[in-house]
Structure formats: C-alpha cells, structure tokens
N, C-alpha and C positions, 0 to 999 in steps of 0.2 A: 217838955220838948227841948232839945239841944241843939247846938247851931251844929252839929253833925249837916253837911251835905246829904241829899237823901238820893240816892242813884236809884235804878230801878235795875234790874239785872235785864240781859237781852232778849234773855228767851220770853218775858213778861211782853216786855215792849213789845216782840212780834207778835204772842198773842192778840194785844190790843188793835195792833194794827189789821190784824187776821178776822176781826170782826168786820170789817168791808167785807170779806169773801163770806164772810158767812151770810150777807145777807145779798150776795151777788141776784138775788131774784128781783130786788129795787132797780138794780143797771141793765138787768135784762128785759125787766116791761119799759124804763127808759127806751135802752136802744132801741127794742123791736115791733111794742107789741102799734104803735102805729101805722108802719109800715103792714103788717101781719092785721090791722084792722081795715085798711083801707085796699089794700092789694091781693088778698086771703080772702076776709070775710067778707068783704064787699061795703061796708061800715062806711059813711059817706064821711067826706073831711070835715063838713060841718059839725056832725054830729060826735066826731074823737073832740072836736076842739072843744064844745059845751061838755062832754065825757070829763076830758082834762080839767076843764076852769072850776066847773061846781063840785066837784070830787075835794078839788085841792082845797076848794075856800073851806068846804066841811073839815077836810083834814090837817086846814093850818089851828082850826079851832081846838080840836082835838088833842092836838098839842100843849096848848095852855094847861089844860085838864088831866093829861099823862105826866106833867111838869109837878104838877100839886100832887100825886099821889107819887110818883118816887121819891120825893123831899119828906114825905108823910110814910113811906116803908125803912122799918128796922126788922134786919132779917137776919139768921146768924153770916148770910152768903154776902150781906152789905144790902144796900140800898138799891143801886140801879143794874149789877147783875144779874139780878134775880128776870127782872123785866127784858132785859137783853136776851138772854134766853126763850125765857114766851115768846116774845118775836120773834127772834130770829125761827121758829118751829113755825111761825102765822105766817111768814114770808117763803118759808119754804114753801109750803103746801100752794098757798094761792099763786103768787110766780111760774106754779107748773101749770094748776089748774085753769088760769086766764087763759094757755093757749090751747085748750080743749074748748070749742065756741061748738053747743049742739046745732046740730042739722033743721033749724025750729025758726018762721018767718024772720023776718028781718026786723022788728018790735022787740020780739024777745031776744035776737043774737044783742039788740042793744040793751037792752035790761039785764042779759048775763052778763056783756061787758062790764057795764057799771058795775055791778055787785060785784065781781071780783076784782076789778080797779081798786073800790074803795074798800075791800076786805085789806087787800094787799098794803096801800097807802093809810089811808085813814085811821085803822086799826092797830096792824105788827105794825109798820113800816114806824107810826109814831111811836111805837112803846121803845123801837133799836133806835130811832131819831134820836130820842130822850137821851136814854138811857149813854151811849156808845161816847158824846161830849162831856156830859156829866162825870165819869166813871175819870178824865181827867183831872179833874179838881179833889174825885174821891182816891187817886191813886199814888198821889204827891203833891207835896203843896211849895216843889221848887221849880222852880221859873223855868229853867236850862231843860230841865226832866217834861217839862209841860209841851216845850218848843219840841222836843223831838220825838214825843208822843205823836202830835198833829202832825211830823216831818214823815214817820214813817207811817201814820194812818192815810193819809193823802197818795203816798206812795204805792202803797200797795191798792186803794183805788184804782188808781190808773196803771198799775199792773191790770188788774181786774179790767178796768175796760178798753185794755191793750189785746189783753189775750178774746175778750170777746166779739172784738172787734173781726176776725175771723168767723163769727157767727155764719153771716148768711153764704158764709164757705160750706161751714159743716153740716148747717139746715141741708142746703142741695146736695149733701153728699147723703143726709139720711133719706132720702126722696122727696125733701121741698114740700111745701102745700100746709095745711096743718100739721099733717104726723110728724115733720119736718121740724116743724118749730118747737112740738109737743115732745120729742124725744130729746131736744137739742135745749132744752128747758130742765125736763127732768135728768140729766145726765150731767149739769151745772149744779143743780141742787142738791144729789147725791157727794157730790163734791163738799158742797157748804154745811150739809151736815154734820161731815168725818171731821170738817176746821171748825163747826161749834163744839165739837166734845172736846179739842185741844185746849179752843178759849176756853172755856168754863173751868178745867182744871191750873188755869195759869193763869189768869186777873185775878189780883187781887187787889180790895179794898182798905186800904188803912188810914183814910181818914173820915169825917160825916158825921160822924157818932157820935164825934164832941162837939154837939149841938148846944149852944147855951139855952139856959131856962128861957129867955125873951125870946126868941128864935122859936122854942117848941110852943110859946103858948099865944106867939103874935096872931091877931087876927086876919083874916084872909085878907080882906077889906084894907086892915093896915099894911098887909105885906104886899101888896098890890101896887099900893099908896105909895111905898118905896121905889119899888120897881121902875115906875113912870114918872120916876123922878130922878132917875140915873140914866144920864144921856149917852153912857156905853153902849146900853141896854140895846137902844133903839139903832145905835150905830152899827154895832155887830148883826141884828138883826137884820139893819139895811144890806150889809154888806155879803150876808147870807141870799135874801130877794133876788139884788143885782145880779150877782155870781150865778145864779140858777135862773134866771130868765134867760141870762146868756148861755147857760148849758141845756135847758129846756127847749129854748129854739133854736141854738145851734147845734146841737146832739140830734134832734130829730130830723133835722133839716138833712146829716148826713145823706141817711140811705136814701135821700131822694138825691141829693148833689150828685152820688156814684151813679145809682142808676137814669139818670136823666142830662144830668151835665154834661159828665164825664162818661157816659155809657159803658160804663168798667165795671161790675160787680165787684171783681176782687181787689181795688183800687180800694175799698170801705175797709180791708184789714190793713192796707199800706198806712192810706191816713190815720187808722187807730194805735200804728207802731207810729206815726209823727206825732201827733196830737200828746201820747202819753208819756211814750219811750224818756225821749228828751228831758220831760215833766218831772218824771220819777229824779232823775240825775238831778235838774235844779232844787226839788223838795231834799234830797237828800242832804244837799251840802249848804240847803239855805241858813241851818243853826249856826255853826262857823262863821260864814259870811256874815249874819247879823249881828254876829258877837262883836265884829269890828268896826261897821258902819252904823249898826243900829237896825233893830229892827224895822222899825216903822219907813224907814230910808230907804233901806232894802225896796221894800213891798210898794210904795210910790214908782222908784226908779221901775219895777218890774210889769208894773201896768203898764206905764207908757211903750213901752219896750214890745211886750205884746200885742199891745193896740195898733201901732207903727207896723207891725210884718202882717197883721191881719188888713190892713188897710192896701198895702202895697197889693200881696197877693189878690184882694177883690178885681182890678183889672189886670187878672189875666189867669180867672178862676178854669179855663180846659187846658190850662199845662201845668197836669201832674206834680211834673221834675221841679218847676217851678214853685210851685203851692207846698212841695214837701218840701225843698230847703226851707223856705220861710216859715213853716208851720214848725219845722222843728226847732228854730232859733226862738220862733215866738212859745214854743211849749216846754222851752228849756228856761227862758224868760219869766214865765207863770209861775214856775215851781213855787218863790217863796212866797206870792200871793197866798196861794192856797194853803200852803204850812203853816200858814199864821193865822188861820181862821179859830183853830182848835181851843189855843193859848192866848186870843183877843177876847174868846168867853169866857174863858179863865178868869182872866183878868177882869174883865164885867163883871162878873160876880164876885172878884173879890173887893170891889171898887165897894160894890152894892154894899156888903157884908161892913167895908173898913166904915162905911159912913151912916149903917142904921143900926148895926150890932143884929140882922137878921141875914142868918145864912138858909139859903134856898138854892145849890146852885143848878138843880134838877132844871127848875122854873127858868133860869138863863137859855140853858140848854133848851126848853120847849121856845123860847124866844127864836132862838137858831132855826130850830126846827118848823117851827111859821111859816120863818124868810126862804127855811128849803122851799117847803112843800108848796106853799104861794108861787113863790118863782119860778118853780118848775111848771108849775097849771100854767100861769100865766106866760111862760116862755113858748110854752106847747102850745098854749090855744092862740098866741102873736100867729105863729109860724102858720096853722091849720087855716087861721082868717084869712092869712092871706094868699094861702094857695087858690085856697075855695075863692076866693075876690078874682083872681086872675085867670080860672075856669079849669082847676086842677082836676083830671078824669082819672083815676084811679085803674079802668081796665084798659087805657090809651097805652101804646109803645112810643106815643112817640106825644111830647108838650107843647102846647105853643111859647112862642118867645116872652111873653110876660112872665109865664108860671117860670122858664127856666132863669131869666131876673131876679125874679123876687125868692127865689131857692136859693142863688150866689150871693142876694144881700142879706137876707137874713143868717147863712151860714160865715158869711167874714164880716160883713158894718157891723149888724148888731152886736156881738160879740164885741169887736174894735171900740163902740161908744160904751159900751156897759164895760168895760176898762179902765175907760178913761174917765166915768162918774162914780167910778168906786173909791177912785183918791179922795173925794171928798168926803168919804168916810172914812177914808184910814189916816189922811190927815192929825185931826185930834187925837188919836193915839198918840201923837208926839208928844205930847204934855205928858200922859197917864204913862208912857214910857219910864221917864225923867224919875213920878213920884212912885213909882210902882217898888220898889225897893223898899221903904220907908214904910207903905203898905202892909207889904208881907212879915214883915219883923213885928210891926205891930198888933196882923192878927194869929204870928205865931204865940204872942206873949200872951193873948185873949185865948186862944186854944189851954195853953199849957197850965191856965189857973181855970180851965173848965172840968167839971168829971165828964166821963162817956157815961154816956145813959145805958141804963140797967134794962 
C-alpha cells in the first residue's frame, strides 16, 4: 500500500449513501406502523410498547451474531455486500407486509404484528444494520473519505425521512385505513428496490481480505476478550442507544404531537421538512467545519446547540411558526452529530484492530447496531408507558391534558437530555482524535506486509 490519498469517486459515495433508501421500510415501520397499530388495528398502547421492548432486546442480540458471520464471509462481491443485499430484499417484503394486519381476533392481530415486527427488525433489518457501517472501513481506510461516507449517509436519511414525512398526506389520499397504508408502503418499497439494483452495481469493497493470519484463526472467546476491553467499543455503542432512544420516542411521539397537540395533520410533513431539511445542510458541510475545529469539538458544540432550541421550543409546543424556526436551527445544529457516528466506528475498530492485531470490523458495526435497535425498543416503549400511564385512548378525538403533557415532553425534553448525555460519550473521542493519525499509518504498514487470503 502507498501513501497515495485514496478518494472514492462520487457516484460510489451516493450509492453508499443510497443504501438508507433502500432499506426506507426500517423508517417506514419507524414512523408509522404505531400509529397504524394503535389508531387502524385497534392494538392497545400497552401492548406496541412490550411489541417494541422484547422484539428489540431479541434483535440487539442478533446483531452480535450477524457481526461474527460478516467478519467470517469471503465472497468474490466482499464481505458485507453480499448481506446488505439479502436484507435489504427481507426489509422490503416485510415493511409492506406489516401493514397488511388479517381480519382475525385481536390475539392473533397481535402475534401477526409481532412476527412481522421481528422478521423485519430482528432478521434483515440486522443483516443492513451490519452490513451498511462496516462496508465503511471495508471501502477506504482514509479518514477525510470515512467522514463523508457518514456525511452523506446520514443525509440522505433524513432526505428519506423528509420526504416521508408527507406519508400520512399520501395514506389519505390513497383512502386511509389499512389499504392506505398498505399501498403507501408498497409504492416506497418499489422505489427501494430500483436504488438496491443501483447500490449493488456501485459499492465496492477494497479492503477486509487482508485479514492477518492471528485475526483469521483468533478465537471467538479471545476476540470477545478484545472487544470488551476497548472502551471505544462501548462508547460508540452508548452513543448509538442514546441517539435512538431519543429518535425512538421522539419519532413516535410525532404523529401523535400533530394529531393531538397541534390538531394539524399536515403540520407531521412541515415538521419532517424542519426536523430533516436543515439536518441534511449541517451533515453536509459538517467534514469542512471539522477539518478546522476538529472533529470531536464540532459534535460537543452541536449537542448543546440542539438541546437549547429543543428546550426553549418545549414551552410553547402549539405554535407551529414557533417550533419550526427552532426546530430548524436545532436540526441544522444536529447535522454533525450525526455525521460522525459512521467514522467514530471506524475508528473503534481501528483502535480495536491497532491494539490486539485482530481485525473484526463487522463485530463493531453489530456493536452500533445493539445500541440502534436497543434504543429504538426502548425509546418506543418510554413513549407507549407513558401514554398508557396518562390514559392514552386510541379511538378518542380528543386526550386529556396529561396524555397531551407527556406527548410535548417526551417529543422536545427527552430528546433535549439525551443531547446533552451524549457529550459524555463524545468527550473521549478527544484523545483517540489527537492519536488517530499515528493509528492509521501504522495499520496501513501492518496491511501492506499482509497477503489477501486466497
């Protein structure tokens, strides 16, 4: 290997980024399918919320498991491609089929929820979890190239749930109700199909293969042993949790804020242009900015910053005009947060890697993927307890004043404190910033006197 800069060409990097749309059916049971369980099928809150918690614990496990067999696949198409793929086709199919709920008591409307919850999540949802962070470490192993991987994966996210954000526009326009959802589901996934056949022909993998011999023959047991001894590890993980507790209950919390709060239906696509729009703009130009401040500096400043407009906005959650300048300053605010998640795993694993001589970065990536899928249950099922606590009726037009309470705090506090306990995880990044350079040099030098395996 040479000290050659290694760029990635553009139309690459938007594939990459283009695998969020492809698996747009993860943001669609996000956004919808509670709302569409508790309002549609009639599915009591109690019962989404235990739906959400024991799906997710099952499927933060799952992850560990999907982490060992990408690290453990050599395929001529790379390593976690291949699984990206299979998912994204398991995400497709189940994302449509969750909102097809048969005509069959109210037992089994919740036993078909579950199984197609946990088809969806448990299953694909971990194989793209894996696969979609990993495929960064396997796709360059330069720093600058890693930041803007996550700069525009994150991005097109929040395109993604910018533009769907208009959902329960286009549901009512297809006739609402199930077929509503069920059409307004398959009509998004049709979509993410046509952007998996683009990815597949435009990721590519060039690095992974030059696995060292210790690395292929380390034991599970030892490689474990590693892992839980690299305090990255847990950090990025935490930071993964946090971040998706507060999108798990603030994301859900939405459609009831519009429809209850704010009595606006189509106020849930305004907030989706606030919330993302902005977002997109700070993820884009966070690489730049870091480059002069520093990463790490950035993403502290950018909490607090968002935490502050979500805070303010909490009293005086039924004025719109109001909630949407702050929300946009707070979601232009967020950008580099979130752009640094990608390339903080990176880094994790390459921490891992510079200090056992065992490369796993699959296994990092199922680390992330935990703290998603954990966070998201548990964000969902915070929100679901506490509606159900406060006497949230599902067939009611109209809530009492606790449930419309506890919808404005968990939609702006929670969110605002889960900002502000994320610095303490991005914190320590200050250090592994500084030696990170010195890192990479040294496990390019450990690459380039490896063979790629045969």
């Amino acid at each position: 290997m040479n000290g050659k800069k290694e760029v990635l060409k553009t139309k690459e990097i938007f594939a990459y980024a283009c695998t969020t749309a492809v698996t747009m059916g993860t943001i669609l049971i996000a956004s919808f399918v509670s709302g569409y369980w508790t309002d549609v099928v009639g599915i009591s809150m109690g019962a989404v919320g235990v739906i959400l918690l024991v799906t997710n614990i099952f499927d933060g496990l799952s992850d560990l498991v999907m982490g060992v067999i990408v690290d453990k696949t050599h395929t001529r198409h790379g390593k976690a491609k291949p699984w990206l793929f299979i998912g994204s086709i398991g995400v497709i199919i189940t994302s449509t089929l969750i909102f097809i709920t048969p005509d069959i008591p109210m037992t089994g409307k919740i036993i078909y929820a579950s199984v197609m919850y946990f088809l969806a999540g448990a299953v694909f949802a971990t194989m793209t979890n894996v696969a979609t962070p990993t495929l960064v470490n396997l796709m360059t192993t330069d720093t600058d190239e890693r930041f803007k991987l996550g700069s525009w994966l994150f991005s097109m996210m929040f395109f993604v749930y910018m533009v769907l954000g208009f959902g329960l526009n286009v549901i009512m326009a297809l006739g609402g109700g199930q077929k509503g959802y069920f059409k307004f589901a398959l009509l998004c996934n049709i979509v993410a199909a046509i952007l998996m056949i683009f990815c597949w022909f435009n990721i590519k993998e060039r690095h992974g293969q030059e696995v060292t011999e210790k690395s292929e023959k380390v034991d599970i047991k030892e490689f474990f042993a590693t892992i839980f001894s690299n305090k990255y590890f847990f950090l990025v993980m935490g930071m993964y949790f946090l971040t998706n507790i507060a999108n798990g209950a603030s994301g859900g919390a939405q459609y009831y804020y519009v429809m209850y709060v704010l009595k606006n239906p189509t106020a849930f696509g305004i907030l989706s242009i606030t919330s993302y729009g902005a977002c997109i703009i700070g993820t884009l130009i966070a690489p730049a900015i870091g480059k002069k401040v520093g990463v790490t500096k950035l993403v502290i400043i950018s909490n607090f910053v968002t935490a502050l407009t979500y805070i303010l906005a909490f009293f005086r959650p039924t004025d719109l005009v109001y909630v949407v300048v702050l929300g946009t300053i707070g979601s232009f605010a967020n950008g580099p947060a979130c752009a640094v998640l990608s390339p903080y795993n990176a880094m994790a694993a390459d921490y891992g890697e510079y200090k056992s001589g065992v490369a796993r970065p699959a296994i990092y990536s199922a680390g992330t993927s935990v703290g998603t899928k954990l966070g998201m249950g548990f964000g969902g099922m915070l929100f679901s307890f506490i509606l159900t606590a406060t006497g949230y009726d599902g067939f009611a037009n109209v809530q009492n004043s606790a449930t419309l309470t506890s919808i404005s705090v968990v939609y702006f506090l929670v969110f605002a404190v889960i900002m502000l306990l994320n610095n303490l995880m991005t914190a320590p990044f200050l250090k592994l910033e500084k030696e990170y350079g010195d890192i990479t040099a040294e496990l390019k030098s450990r690459h380039a006197e490896s063979e790629p395996l045969r």
